[in-house]
C-alpha positions in Angstrom: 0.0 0.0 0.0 1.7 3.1 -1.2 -0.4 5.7 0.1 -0.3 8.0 -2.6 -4.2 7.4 -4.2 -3.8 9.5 -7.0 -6.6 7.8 -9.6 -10.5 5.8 -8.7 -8.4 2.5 -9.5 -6.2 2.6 -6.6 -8.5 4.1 -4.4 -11.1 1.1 -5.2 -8.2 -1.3 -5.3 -7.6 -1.4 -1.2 -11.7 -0.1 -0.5 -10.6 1.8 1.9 -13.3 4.1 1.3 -17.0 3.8 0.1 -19.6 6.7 -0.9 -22.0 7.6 0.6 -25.1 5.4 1.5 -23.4 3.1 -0.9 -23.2 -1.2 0.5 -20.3 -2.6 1.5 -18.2 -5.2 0.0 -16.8 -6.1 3.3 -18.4 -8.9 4.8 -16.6 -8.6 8.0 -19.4 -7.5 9.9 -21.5 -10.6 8.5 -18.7 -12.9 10.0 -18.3 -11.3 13.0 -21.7 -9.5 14.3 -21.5 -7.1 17.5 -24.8 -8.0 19.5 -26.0 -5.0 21.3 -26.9 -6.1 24.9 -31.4 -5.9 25.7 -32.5 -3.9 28.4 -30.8 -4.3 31.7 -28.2 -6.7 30.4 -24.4 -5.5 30.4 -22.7 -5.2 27.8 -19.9 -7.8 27.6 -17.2 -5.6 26.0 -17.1 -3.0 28.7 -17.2 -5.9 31.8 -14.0 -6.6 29.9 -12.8 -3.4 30.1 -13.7 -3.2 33.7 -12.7 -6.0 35.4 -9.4 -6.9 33.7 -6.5 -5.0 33.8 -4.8 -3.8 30.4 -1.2 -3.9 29.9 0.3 -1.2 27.5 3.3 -2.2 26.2 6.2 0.0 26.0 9.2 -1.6 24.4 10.1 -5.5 23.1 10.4 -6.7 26.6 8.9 -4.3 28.9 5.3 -3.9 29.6 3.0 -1.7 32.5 0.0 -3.2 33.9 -2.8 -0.7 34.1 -6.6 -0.4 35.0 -9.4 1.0 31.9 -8.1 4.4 30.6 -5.4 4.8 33.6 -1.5 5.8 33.6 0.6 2.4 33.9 1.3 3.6 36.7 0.0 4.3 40.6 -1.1 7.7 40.9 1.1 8.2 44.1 4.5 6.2 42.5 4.4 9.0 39.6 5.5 12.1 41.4 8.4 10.0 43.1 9.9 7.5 40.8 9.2 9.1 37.7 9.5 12.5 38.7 6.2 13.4 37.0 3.8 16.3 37.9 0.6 14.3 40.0 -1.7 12.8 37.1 -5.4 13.4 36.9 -7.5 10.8 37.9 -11.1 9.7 36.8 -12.8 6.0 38.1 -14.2 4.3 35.0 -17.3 3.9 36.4 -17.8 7.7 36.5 -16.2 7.7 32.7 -18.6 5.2 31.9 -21.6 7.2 33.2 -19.9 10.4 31.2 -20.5 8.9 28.0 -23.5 7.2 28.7 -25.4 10.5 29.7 -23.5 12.0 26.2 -25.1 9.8 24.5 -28.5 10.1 25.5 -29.0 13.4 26.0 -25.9 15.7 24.8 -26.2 19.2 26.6 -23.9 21.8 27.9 -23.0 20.2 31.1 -22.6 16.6 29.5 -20.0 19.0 27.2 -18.4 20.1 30.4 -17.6 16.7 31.5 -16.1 15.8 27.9 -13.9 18.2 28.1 -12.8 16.3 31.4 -12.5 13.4 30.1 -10.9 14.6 27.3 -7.8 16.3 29.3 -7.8 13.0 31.6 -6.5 11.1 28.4 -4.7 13.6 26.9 -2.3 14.0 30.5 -2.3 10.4 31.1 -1.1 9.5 27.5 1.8 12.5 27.8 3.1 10.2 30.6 2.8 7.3 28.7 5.5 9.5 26.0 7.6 10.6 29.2 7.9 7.0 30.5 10.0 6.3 27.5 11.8 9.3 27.7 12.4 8.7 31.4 13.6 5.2 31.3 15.9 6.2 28.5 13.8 3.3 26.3 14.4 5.4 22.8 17.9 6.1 23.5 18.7 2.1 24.4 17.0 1.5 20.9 18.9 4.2 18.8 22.4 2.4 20.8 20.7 -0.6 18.8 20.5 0.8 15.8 23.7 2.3 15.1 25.2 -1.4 15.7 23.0 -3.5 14.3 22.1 -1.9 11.1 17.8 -2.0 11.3 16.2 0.8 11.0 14.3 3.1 14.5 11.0 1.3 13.0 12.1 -2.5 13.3 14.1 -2.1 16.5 10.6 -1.4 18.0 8.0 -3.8 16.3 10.8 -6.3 15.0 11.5 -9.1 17.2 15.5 -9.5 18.6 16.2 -12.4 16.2 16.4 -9.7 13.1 18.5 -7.7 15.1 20.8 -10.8 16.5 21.0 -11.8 12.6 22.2 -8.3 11.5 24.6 -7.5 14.2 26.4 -11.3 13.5 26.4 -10.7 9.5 27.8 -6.6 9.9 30.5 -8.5 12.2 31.1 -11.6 9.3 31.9 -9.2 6.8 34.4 -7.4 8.7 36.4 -10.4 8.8 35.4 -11.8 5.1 32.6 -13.7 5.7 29.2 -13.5 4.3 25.8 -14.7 6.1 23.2 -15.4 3.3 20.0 -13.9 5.2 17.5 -16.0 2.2 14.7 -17.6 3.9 14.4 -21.1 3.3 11.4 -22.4 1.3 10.2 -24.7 4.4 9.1 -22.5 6.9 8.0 -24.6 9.9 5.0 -23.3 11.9 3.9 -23.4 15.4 4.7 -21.8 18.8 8.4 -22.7 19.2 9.5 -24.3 15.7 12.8 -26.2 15.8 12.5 -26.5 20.2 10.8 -28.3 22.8 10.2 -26.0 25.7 9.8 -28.6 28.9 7.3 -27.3 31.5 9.6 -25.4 34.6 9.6 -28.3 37.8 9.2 -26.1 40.6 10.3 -26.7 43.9 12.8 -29.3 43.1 16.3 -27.0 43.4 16.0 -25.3 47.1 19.1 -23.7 46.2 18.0 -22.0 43.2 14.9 -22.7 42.7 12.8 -22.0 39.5 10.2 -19.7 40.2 
């Protein structure tokens, strides 16, 4: 997909777009139907939301563990470790209500509380950008870069092998060897192709024990 949509052709070609009141050649919907919850019933997508908790990943191996819509954080940790001004906080329940009472009946007041919610997400995702900034996260992945030779895009969504592969072939031609980096035709699928992971048997080594 190049992005540049220049004619009708290669706009209809990825049907990203329709016209207005037009039907949809996507039968994604058909496969996959979202059933509105009757009367009184919850709806099952936001008791997900609700009683879970999300984790927001932040690099490759690092992730944060948060509630719906909060910093990855605790709200009293932030000022101390991080060093970050005290973050606004808003219970989903209440969020939940917000838009609820939006959508039924949109006034001025219902406005009022948007704009709440609105500068709730806005500060909390700023602290999500100053995490990474704070734990020096960009700067360990530019270090990776400039050795082994991937670009700023796959150090972050690429997994480690690429990178492993890279470094070892910039390293084989600086003593005249070459690494042919081809994949092979038979491409072996599964969860861990070529290995057998054995289950951990805890409790077995007191001295070190697996945990």
């Amino acid at each position: 997909m190049t992005g540049k949509f220049e004619t009708k052709e290669e706009i209809l070609k990825w049907k990203y777009r329709g016209k207005i009141k037009a039907k949809s050649e996507n039968d994604f919907v058909k496969k996959h139907p979202v059933k509105t919850p009757k009367e009184g019933e919850k709806d099952l997508e936001e008791k997900e939301y609700m009683s879970s908790p999300i984790r927001i990943k932040i690099n490759a191996e690092d992730y944060f563990t948060s509630s719906f819509l909060k910093l990855p954080v605790k709200k009293e940790i932030l000022p101390t470790k991080f060093s970050f001004d005290s973050k606004a906080d808003m219970p989903y329940d209440k969020m939940w209500k917000i838009y609820s009472e939006t959508k039924k009946s949109p006034s001025s007041s219902t406005t009022r509380n948007m704009r709440k919610v609105a500068q709730y997400c806005i500060i909390n995702t700023l602290h999500c950008q100053e995490l990474l900034v704070n734990q020096s996260i960009i700067n360990d992945y530019r270090e990776v870069v400039s050795i082994a030779y991937v670009s700023l895009f796959d150090t972050y969504y690429r997994a480690n092998r690429m990178k492993v592969r890279n470094l070892l072939s910039a390293c084989a031609i600086k003593r005249d060897m070459v690494i042919s980096t081809k994949l092979p035709e038979d491409i072996e699928k599964g969860k861990y192709p070529g290995a057998y992971i054995f289950p951990p048997k805890k409790g077995i080594m007191t001295e070190r024990p697996v945990t």
